[in-house]
Structures are given as C-alpha cells and as structure tokens.
N, C-alpha and C positions, 0 to 999 in steps of 0.2 A: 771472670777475668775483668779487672778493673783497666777500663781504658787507660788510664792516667798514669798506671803504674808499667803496663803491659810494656814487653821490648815490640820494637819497632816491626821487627821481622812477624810475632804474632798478629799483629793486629793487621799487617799487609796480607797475610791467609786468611784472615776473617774476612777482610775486607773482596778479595776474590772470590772466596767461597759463595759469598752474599751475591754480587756479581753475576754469578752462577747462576743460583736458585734464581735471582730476577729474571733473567736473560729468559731461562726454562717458562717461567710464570707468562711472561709478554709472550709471549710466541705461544704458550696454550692459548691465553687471552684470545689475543688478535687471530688465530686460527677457529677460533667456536663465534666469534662475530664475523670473521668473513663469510663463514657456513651458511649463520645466519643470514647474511647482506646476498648471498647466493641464492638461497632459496624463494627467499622474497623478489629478489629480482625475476628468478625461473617462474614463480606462479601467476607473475606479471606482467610479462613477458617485456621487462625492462632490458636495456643495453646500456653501456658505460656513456656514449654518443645520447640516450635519452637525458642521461644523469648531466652530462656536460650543457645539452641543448637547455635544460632547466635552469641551469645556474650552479649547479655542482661545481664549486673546483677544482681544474687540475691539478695533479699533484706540485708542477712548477706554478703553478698561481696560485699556492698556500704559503710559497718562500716570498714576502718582500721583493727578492731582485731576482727573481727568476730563477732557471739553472743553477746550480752548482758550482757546473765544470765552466761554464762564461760562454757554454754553446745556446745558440738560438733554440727555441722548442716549434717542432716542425708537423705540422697537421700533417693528422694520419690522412691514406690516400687508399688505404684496405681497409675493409670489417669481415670480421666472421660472424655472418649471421647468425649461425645457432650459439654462439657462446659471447659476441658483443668485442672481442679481443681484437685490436686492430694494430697497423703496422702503418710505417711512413712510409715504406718504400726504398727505405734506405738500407745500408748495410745488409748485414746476412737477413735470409729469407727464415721467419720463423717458422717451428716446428708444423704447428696447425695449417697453413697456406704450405708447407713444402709437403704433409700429409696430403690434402685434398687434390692437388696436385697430379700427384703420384697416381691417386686413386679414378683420376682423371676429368677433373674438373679445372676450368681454367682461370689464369690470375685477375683475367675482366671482371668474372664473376663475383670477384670481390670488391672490384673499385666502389668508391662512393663519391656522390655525388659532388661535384667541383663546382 
C-alpha cells in the first residue's frame, strides 16, 4: 500500500493496528526488565527506599514539575519489608498492609522511621 496514494480510512487501521503491536511489544519489554530489576533486587536484598536513599529517582522527580495532577508528592510513612512497597498513609489501605493485617500483624509494624 503506497501511503501517498492510500484513502484516509486505510492508513488510520494501519496506523492502529501498529499502535497495537507497539503497545503489546512495551509491555512484554518493560515486564521481562521489571523481572529482571526484581530479582536482582531480591538476591540483594535491595528495597525501593535503598534505591531512593542512593539517588534513584522518584518517579515525580523524573517530570520537571513534579506531579502531574498539581498534587504535592507525599513521603511514604509504611514499608513492607519483605517486598520494599510502601504507602503514605493516605487514602484507601493497600492490598499488602490490609493482608498482613488481617493475618494479624499490626499497621506500627510498618511505620518507618520519621
């Protein structure tokens, strides 16, 4: 199909379809480097908090002006130790801390250090 000549309508399905495959491709990608970035952390016993204490970037201090939405970005006030996932404290209770919970361990035992 010669772009040039092609009607409008085909070349807007191509251009989707392409869209598609990409979208598919980034998402295998970035799931077999996460894998990665997991296990390496796991044999190292790294956390997100070691990665941030180093110089890591947050993901709001990769953008220029911060946030997105023009909200403040609010230190986390929980950690899960065995997996490094933390919470601010705010809004609903994630899944992992309303787990532990449950299973009877309390929300102190996650605070970190202020």
């Amino acid at each position: 199909m010669n772009p040039n000549t092609a009607p409008l309508r085909d070349l807007l399905a191509q251009i989707n379809r392409l869209n598609s495959v990409l979208d598919g491709r980034r998402k295998k990608q970035r799931k077999s480097v996460l894998d990665a970035l997991i296990t390496v952390m796991t044999e190292n016993a790294i956390t997100v908090q070691d990665l941030l204490a180093a110089g890591a970037p947050s993901s709001s201090a990769m953008r220029p002006d911060g946030p997105l939405d023009g909200r403040s970005v609010v230190r986390p006030k929980y950690r899960d130790p065995a997996t490094g996932r933390t919470w601010s404290g705010r809004g609903r209770m994630p899944i992992w801390m309303t787990q532990a919970i449950e299973s009877g361990r309390k929300r102190k035992d996650f605070e970190l250090a202020r």
